[in-house]
C-alpha positions in Angstrom: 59.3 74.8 -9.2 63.0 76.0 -8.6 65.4 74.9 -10.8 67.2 71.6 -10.6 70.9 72.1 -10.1 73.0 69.3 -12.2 75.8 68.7 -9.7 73.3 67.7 -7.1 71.7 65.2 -8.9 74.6 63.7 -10.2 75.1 63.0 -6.5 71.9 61.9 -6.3 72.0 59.5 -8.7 75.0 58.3 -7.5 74.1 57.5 -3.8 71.0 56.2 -5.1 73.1 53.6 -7.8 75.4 52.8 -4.6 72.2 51.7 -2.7 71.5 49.9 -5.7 74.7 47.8 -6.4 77.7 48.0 -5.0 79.9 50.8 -6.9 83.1 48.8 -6.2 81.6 46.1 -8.3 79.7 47.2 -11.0 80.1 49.2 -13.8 78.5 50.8 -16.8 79.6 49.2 -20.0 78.4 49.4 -23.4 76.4 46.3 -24.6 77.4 44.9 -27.6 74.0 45.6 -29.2 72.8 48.9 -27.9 69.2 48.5 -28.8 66.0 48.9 -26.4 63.2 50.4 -25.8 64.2 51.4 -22.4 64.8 55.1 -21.6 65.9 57.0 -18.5 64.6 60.7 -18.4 65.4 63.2 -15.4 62.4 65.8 -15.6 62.4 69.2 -15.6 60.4 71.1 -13.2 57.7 68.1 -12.9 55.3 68.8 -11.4 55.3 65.7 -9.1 58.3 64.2 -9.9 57.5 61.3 -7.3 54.5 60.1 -9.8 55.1 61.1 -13.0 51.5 60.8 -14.8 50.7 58.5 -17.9 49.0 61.6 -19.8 52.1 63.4 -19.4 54.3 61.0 -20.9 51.6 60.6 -24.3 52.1 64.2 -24.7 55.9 64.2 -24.6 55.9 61.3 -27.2 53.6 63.1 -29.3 56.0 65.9 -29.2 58.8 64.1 -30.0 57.3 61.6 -32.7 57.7 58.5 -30.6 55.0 56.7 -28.9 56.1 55.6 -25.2 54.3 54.9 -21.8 55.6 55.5 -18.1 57.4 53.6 -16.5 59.2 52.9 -12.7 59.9 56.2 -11.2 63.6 56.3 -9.4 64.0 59.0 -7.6 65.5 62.6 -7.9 63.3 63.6 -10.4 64.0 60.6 -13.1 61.7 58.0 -14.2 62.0 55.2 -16.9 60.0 55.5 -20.1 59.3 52.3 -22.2 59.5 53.1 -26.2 56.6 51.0 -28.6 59.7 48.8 -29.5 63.1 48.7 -29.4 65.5 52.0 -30.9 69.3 51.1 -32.1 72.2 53.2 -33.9 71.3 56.5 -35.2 67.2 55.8 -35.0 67.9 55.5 -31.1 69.8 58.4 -31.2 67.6 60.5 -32.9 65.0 59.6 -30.2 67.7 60.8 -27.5 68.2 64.0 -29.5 64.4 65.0 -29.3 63.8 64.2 -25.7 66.8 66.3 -24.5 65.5 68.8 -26.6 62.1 68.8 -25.2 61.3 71.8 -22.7 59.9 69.3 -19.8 63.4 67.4 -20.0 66.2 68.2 -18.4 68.3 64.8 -19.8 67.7 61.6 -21.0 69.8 58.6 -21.8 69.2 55.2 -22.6 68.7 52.3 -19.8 71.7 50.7 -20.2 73.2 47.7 -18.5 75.6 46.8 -15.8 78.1 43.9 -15.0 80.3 42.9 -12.8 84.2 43.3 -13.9 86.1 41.0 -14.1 89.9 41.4 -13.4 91.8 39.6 -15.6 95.5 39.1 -14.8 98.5 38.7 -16.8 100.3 35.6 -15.7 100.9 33.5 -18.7 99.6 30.4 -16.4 96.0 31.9 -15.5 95.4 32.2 -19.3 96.3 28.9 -20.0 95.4 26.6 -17.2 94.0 28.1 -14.0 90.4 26.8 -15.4 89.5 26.6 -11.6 89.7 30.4 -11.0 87.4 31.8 -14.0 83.6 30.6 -15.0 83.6 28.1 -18.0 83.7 25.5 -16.1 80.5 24.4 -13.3 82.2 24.1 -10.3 85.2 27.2 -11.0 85.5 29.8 -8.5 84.6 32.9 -10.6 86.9 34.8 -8.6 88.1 37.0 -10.9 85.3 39.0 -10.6 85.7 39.0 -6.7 89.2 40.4 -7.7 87.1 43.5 -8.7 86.3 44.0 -5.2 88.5 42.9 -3.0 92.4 41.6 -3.7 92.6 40.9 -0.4 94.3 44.3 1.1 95.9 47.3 -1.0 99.4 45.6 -1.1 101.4 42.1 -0.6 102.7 44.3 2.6 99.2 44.8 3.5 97.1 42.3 3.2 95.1 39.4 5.6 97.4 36.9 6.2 96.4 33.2 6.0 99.2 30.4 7.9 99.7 27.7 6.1 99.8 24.4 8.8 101.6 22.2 6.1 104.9 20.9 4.9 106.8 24.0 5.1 107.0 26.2 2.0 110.2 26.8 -1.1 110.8 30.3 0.4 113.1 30.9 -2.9 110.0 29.9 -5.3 110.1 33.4 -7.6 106.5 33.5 -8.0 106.1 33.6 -3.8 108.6 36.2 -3.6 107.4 38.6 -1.2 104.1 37.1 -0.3 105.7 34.7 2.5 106.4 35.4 6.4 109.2 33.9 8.0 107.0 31.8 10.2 107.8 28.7 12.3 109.3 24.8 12.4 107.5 22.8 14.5 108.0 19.2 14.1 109.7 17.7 16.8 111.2 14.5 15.9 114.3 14.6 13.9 113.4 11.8 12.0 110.9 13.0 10.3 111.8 16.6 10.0 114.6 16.0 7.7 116.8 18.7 9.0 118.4 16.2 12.2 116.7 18.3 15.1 113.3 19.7 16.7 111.2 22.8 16.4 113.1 26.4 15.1 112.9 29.1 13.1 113.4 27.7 9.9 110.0 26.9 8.2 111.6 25.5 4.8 110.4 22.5 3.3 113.6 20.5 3.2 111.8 17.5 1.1 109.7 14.7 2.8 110.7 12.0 0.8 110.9 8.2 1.8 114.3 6.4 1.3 114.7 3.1 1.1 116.9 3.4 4.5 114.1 5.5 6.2 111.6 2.7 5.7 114.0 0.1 7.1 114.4 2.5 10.4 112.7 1.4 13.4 111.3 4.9 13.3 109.5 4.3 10.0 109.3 0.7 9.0 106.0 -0.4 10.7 104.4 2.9 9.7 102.8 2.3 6.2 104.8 5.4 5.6 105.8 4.5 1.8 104.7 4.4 -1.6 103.4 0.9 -3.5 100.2 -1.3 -3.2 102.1 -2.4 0.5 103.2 0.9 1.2 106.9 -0.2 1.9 108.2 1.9 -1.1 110.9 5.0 -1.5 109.2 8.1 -2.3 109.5 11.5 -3.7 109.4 14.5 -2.4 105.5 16.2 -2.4 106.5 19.8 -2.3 103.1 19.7 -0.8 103.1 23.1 1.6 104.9 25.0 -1.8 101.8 23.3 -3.7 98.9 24.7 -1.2 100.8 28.1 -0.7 100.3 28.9 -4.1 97.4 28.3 -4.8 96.7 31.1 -1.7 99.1 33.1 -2.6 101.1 33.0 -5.4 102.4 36.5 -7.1 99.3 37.7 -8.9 99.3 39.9 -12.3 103.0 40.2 -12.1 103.5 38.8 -15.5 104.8 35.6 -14.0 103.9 31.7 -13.4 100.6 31.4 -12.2 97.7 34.0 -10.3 97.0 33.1 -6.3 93.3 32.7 -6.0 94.1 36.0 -2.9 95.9 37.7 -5.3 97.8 40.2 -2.3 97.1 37.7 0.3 100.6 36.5 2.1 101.3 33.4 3.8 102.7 32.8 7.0 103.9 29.0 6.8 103.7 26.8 10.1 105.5 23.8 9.1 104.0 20.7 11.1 104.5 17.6 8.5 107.6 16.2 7.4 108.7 12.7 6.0 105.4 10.3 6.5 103.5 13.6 7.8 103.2 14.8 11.6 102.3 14.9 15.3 98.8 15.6 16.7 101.0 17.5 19.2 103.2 19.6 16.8 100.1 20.6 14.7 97.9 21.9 17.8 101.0 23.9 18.8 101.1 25.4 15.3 97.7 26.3 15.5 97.9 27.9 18.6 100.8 29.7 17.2 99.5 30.8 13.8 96.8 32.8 15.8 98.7 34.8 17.9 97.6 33.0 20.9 100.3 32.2 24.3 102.2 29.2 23.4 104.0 28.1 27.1 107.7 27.5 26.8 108.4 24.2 25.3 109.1 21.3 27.6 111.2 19.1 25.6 112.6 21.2 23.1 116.0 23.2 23.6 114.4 26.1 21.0 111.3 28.2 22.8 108.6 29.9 20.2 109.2 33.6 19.9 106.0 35.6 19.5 103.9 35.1 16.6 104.1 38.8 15.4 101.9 38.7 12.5 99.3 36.3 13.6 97.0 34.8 10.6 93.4 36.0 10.3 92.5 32.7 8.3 94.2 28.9 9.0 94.6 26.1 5.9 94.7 22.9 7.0 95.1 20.8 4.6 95.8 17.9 6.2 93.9 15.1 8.5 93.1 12.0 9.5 90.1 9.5 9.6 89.1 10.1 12.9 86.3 11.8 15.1 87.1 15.4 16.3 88.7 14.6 19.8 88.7 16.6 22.8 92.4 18.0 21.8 91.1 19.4 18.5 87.6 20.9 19.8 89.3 23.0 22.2 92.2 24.0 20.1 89.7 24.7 17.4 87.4 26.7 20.2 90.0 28.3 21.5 91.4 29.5 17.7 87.8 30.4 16.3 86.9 32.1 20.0 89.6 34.5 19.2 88.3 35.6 15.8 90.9 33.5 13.8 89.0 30.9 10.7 90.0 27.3 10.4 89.7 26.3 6.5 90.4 22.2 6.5 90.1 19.4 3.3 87.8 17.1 4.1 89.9 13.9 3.3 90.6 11.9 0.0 89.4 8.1 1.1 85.1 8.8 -0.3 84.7 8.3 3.4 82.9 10.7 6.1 84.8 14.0 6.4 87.9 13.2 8.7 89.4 15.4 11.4 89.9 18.3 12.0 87.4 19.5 9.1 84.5 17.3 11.1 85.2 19.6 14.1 82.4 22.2 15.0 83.3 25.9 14.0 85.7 24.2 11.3 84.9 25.1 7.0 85.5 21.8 5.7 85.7 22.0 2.2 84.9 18.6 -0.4 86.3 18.1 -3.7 84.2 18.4 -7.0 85.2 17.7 -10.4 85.4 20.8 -13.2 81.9 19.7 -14.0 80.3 20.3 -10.5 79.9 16.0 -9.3 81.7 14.8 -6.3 85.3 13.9 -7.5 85.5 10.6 -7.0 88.2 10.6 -4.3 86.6 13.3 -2.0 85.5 12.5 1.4 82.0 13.8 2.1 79.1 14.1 4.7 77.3 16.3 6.8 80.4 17.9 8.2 81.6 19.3 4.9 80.5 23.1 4.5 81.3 23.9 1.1 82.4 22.3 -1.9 85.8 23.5 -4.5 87.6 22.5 -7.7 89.8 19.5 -6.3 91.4 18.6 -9.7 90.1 15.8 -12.1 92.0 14.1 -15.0 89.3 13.4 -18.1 91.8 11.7 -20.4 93.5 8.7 -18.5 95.2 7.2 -22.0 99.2 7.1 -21.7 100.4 10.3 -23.5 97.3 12.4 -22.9 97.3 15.5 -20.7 95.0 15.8 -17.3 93.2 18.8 -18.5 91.5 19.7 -15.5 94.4 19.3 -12.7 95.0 22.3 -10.6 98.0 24.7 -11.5 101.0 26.1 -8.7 103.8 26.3 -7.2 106.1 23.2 -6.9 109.4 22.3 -6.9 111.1 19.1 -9.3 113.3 17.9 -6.9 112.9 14.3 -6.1 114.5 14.7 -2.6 116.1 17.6 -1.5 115.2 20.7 -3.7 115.6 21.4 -7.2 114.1 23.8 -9.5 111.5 25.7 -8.4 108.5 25.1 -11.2 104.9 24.8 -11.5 102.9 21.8 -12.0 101.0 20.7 -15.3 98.9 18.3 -17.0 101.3 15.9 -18.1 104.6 15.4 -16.2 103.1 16.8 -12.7 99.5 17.1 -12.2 98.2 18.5 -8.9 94.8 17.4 -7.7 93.2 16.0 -3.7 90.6 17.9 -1.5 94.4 19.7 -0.3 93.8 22.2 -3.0 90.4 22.6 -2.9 90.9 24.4 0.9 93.1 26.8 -0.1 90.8 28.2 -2.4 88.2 28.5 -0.3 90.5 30.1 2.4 91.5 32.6 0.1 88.0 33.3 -0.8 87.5 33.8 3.1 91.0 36.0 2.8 89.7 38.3 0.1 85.9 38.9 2.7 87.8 39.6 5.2 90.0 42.2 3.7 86.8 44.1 2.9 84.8 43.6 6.6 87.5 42.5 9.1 84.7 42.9 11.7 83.7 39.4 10.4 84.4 35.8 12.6 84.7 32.7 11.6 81.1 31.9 12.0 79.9 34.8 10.2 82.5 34.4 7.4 81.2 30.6 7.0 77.7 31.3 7.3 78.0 34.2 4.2 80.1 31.5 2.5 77.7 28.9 2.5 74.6 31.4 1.6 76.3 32.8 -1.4 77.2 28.8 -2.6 75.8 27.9 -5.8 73.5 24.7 -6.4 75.3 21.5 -7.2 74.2 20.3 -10.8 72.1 17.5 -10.8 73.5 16.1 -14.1 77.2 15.4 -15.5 79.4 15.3 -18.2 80.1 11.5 -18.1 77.9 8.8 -19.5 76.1 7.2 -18.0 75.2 9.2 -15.6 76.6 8.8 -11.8 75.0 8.0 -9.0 74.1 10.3 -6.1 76.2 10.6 -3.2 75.0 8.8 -0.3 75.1 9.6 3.3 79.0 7.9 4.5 78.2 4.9 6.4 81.0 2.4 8.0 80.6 0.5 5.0 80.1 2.4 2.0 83.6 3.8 0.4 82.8 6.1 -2.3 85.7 6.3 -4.2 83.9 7.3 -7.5 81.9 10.1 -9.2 78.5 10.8 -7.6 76.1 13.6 -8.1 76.6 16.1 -4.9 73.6 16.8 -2.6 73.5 19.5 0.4 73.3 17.0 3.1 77.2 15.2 1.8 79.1 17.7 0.4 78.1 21.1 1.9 76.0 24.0 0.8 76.6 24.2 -2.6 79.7 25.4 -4.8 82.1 27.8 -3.9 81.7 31.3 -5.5 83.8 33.8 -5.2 82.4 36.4 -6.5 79.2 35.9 -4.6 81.0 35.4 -1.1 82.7 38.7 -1.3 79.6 40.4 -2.2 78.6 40.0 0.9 80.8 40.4 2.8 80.6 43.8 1.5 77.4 43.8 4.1 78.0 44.8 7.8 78.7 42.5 10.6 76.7 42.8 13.7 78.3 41.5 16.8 76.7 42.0 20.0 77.2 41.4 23.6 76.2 41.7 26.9 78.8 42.7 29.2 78.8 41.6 33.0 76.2 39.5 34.9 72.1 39.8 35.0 70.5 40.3 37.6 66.6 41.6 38.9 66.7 45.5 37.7 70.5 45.6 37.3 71.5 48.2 34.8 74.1 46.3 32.2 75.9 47.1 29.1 75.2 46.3 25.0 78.2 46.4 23.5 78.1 46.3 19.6 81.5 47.8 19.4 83.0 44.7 17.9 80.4 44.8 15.1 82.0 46.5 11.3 81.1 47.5 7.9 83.0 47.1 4.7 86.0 49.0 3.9 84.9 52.9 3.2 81.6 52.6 4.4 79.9 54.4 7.8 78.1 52.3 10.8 74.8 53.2 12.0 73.8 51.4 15.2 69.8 50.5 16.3 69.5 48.7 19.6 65.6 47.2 19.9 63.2 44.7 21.9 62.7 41.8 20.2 60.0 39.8 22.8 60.1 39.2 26.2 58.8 36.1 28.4 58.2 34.5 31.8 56.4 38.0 33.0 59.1 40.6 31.8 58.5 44.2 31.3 59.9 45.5 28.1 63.2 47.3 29.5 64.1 50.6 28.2 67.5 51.1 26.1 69.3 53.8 26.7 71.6 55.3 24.0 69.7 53.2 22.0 71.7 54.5 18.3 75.2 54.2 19.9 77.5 51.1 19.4 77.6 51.2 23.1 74.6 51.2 25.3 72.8 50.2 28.5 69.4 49.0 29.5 67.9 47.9 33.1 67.4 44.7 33.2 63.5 43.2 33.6 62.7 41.9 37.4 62.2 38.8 36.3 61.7 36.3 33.4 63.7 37.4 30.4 64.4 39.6 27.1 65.5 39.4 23.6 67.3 42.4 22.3 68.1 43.5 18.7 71.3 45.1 17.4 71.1 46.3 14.3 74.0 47.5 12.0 73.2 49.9 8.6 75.8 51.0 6.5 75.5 54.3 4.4 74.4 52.5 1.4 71.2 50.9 3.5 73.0 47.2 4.1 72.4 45.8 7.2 73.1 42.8 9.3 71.1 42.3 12.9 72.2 40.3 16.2 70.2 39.2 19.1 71.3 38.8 22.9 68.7 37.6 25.6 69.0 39.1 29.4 68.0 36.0 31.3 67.8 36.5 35.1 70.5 34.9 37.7 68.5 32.4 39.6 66.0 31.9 36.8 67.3 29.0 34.7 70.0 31.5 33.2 73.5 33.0 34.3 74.1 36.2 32.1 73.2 37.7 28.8 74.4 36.0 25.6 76.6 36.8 22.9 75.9 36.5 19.0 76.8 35.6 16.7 79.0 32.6 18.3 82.2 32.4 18.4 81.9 29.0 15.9 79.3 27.9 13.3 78.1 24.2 14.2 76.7 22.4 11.2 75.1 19.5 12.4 75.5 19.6 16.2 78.4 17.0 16.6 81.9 17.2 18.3 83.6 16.2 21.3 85.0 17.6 24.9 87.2 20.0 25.9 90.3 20.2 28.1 92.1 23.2 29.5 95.3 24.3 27.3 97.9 23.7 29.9 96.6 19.8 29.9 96.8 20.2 26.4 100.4 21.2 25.8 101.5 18.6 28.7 99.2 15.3 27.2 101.1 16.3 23.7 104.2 17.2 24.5 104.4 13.9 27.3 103.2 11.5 24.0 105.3 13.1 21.3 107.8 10.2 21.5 105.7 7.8 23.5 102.5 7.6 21.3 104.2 7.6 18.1 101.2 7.7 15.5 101.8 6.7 11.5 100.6 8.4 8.7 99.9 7.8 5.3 97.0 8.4 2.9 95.1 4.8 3.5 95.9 4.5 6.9 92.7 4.9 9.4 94.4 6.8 12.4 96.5 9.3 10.4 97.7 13.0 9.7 98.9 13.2 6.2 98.3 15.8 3.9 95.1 15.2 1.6 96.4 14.3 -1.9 96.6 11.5 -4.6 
């Protein structure tokens, strides 16, 4: 047998590894103790090397003193021998010495271990508080070993972007500096925007605070718009859009503050809530907006919306109401996801059903857990929610003690208008509500899709929700809490309960996990134009993608037919692009599938159902929008839209606060 050159298997054995494990996330690294009895040997001139016998492998352990039996072989000439019991330190050594010396061997080196890395940043608030973004804790995000994969594009100045449908954001906050867009303005009464007029350019949060004059107003004082048992309280300032902003995005490893969970992710902020929160009407236009979709020229406003030139590829909402999905928020919400843009929403903070718009179809409705995995006791939960996150808890409640497991940002100390720019803590300021428990997952979404932007939002939730870890089935309080029931009219629970699939989504978030696969490709495929008997149409898999770095390989296939079909041919069957004539009658279910050049692969199926035969056309998939449990409302056109919203912005004056039943407010406590 020739000789083996050395370069070329050290390419081997490193295309082999990267069909193994992702390269970007693992790594060799030394194990603390370095003993086993596993050894990797790459053979020289083996005479099979694909089955290396057992009677060779006595007779190389009789030659070098050390009795060992064979064991998997890899590939490339190497196989795995297993030692009588486990080598360390020089004694392992010494075995490694004799086998490379050994005429039959060509190396050998001990089966080590891999891990995942873990990035670890330097800003002084990640090593101190930012519990939710590491592993000690059940229900943390473990993201910093995501961070090893993706930090959500190469740079702050390119990066996904994710809009922020909030408050408005403190653009002079130091630790956002440079991660925010200018964005966009859009509440529409002067009232409650604070700054005396309608939509513009400026999407600063100016304060939302409550004045003792604001609640006598007949704009605010039958609006349960204030603080107190009654409601009918001044308030401060929430800061609330600066709060959710940077938990997204806030400056990461820059020796400063606190880390964003999308460490290069920016934000573009849509500010729709002001003082006692916002319009149904000004937060669908933002939406719109925020995705880069046609907003008409406004009707009532002096101020028309310039272009949305760098449109979001992920939307927070954290912000809701009690209600159903309605007819307005299923088509904006259709029309948003149809055009490849995510909506990430908090579920609600009443322990009722998930509220609007995280109960809409196609919408990742995130619940709140405590640090130790259990339903925080505020969350909302049902079948709508899609995946649970860290939503802040406070264990010690005695006056003096800290809330250790509150949720660390961005803020700003200004009881009304704006003050210092800060952070919040465990004593003075603590930050917890289902509102922070969405960002996090839509930075999670952030960092997938700034490895595979071929992915939707259905295919970004669906990976999401796979990769979720199980919710404990035990806590850290005694006695033990119940567990959560299904929300009924009824039952309020406002209260600790052990988290089951069917209330409060597919499991925990994890980070790490999530971006993993997203690493996989996306397969998208459609059918282009109308089916008919023998008609020759088009497969287009075009929109489909791999990870960053990686090559597409494209398979088209027949699944099945029915209702008499013949099995149509494919032409071009390994192109992105191909064509088929379609069956004379009944249908056909075709395959894309997409490989990568480290053997990933994701399939989708379209069916060619004949005009005039119960169908209309071929089908797309995935779907524009993930559907959890098959609920939601209407639709109406968008034109109807703007001119229903815009007609009842001043008309159909809605109130919002926290306990209120028909509100917008954003989640928090």
């Amino acid at each position: 047998m020739a000789a083996v050159n050395p370069s070329r298997c050290r390419a081997l054995l490193a295309l082999l590894l990267a069909g193994l494990l992702p390269a970007a996330l693992l790594a060799a690294s030394a194990p603390s103790d370095d003993s086993t009895d596993r050894i990797i040997v790459k053979w020289r001139n083996a005479p099979n090397p694909s089955r290396i016998a057992e009677a060779m492998v006595q007779q190389l352990g009789a030659r070098v003193g050390s009795r060992m039996t064979a064991g998997r072989t890899i590939g490339g000439g190497m196989s795995v021998l297993r030692l009588d019991r486990s080598r360390s330190g020089a004694e392992l050594q010494s075995v490694l010495a004799s086998l490379r010396a050994d005429p039959d061997v060509e190396a050998a080196e001990p089966d080590g271990r891999v891990k995942a890395h873990e990035y670890l940043p330097n800003d002084p608030g990640f090593a101190a508080g930012q519990w939710y973004l590491k592993g000690a804790q059940t229900a943390a995000l473990r993201v910093t070993t995501a961070w090893d994969v993706s930090k959500g594009g190469p740079s702050p100045l390119d990066s996904v972007i994710v809009a922020v449908i909030d408050t408005g954001v403190r653009f002079d906050h130091p630790d956002l500096a440079g991660k925010l867009l200018p964005g966009f303005d859009f509440i529409s009464a002067p009232p409650t925007s604070g700054d005396g007029d309608t939509w513009d350019t400026d999407a600063s949060d100016n304060g939302d605070f409550l004045t003792a004059e604001d609640l006598a107003s007949d704009f605010f004082k039958n609006g349960s718009c204030g603080g107190g048992p009654n409601h009918n309280q001044p308030t401060s300032s929430s800061w609330h859009g600066t709060r959710v902003s940077g938990i997204i995005a806030a400056n990461t490893d820059n020796a400063v503050g606190i880390a964003g969970a999308g460490f290069n992710i920016r934000v573009l902020p849509a500010r729709a809530l002001g003082k006692c929160g916002g319009f149904d009407s000004d937060v669908l236009a933002a939406m719109y907006w925020a995705a880069g979709l046609t907003v008409p020229p406004a009707l009532l406003f002096s101020t028309d919306l310039p272009v949305n030139t760098t449109p979001a590829q992920i939307i927070n909402m954290s912000l809701g109401s009690s209600s159903a999905c309605n007819s307005m928020y299923s088509t904006a919400v259709n029309d948003v996801t149809s055009h490849g843009v995510l909506i990430v929403a908090s579920v609600g903070n009443d322990g009722k059903a998930v509220g609007s718009p995280a109960n809409c179809p196609g919408v990742l409705g995130v619940a709140g857990v405590r640090h130790a995995g259990t339903k925080v006791g505020y969350s909302a939960l049902g079948g709508r929610a899609s995946i649970a996150a860290p939503a802040g808890n406070c264990v010690n409640v005695n006056p003096g003690e800290p809330c250790l497991y509150q949720l660390d940002t961005t803020t700003n100390d200004g009881p009304q208008g704006p003050g210092n720019n800060i952070y919040t803590d465990q004593f003075l300021r603590p930050n917890y509500g289902t509102s922070f428990a969405s960002p996090q997952a839509a930075a999670v979404a952030g960092l997938m899709k700034a490895m595979n932007p071929a992915l939707g939002p259905a295919a970004i939730i669906a990976r999401i929700r796979s990769t979720a870890r199980p919710f404990p089935s035990t806590s850290d309080t005694v006695p033990q809490p119940p567990v959560c029931q299904p929300p009924t009219l009824n039952l309020v629970q406002d209260y600790e309960c052990i988290c089951t699939t069917e209330v409060c989504g597919a499991g925990l978030l994890y980070a790490a996990g999530a971006v993993n696969e997203a690493l996989r490709p996306a397969a998208v495929a459609q059918v282009v134009g109308a089916v008919s008997s023998r008609a020759v149409v088009t497969l287009d898999g075009s929109h489909s993608g791999v990870s960053t770095g990686r090559s597409a390989f494209y398979q088209w296939s027949v699944v099945s037919t029915s209702g008499g079909a013949d099995t149509p041919v494919i032409q071009n069957p390994t192109q992105a692009m191909a064509t088929v004539t379609s069956p004379a009658t009944g249908s056909a279910v075709l395959r894309l599938t997409v490989t990568d050049n480290t053997g990933a692969t994701d399939t989708a199926d379209v069916t060619l159902t004949i005009v005039g035969q119960g169908g209309s056309s071929g089908s797309t998939s995935p779907p524009p929008t993930t559907d959890i449990n098959g609920e939601g409302g209407g639709a109406v056109s968008w034109p109807l839209l703007l001119l229903l919203s815009t007609a009842t912005t001043f008309t159909l004056r809605r109130r919002f606060t926290v306990s209120k039943a028909q509100a917008w407010t954003p989640f928090r406590r």
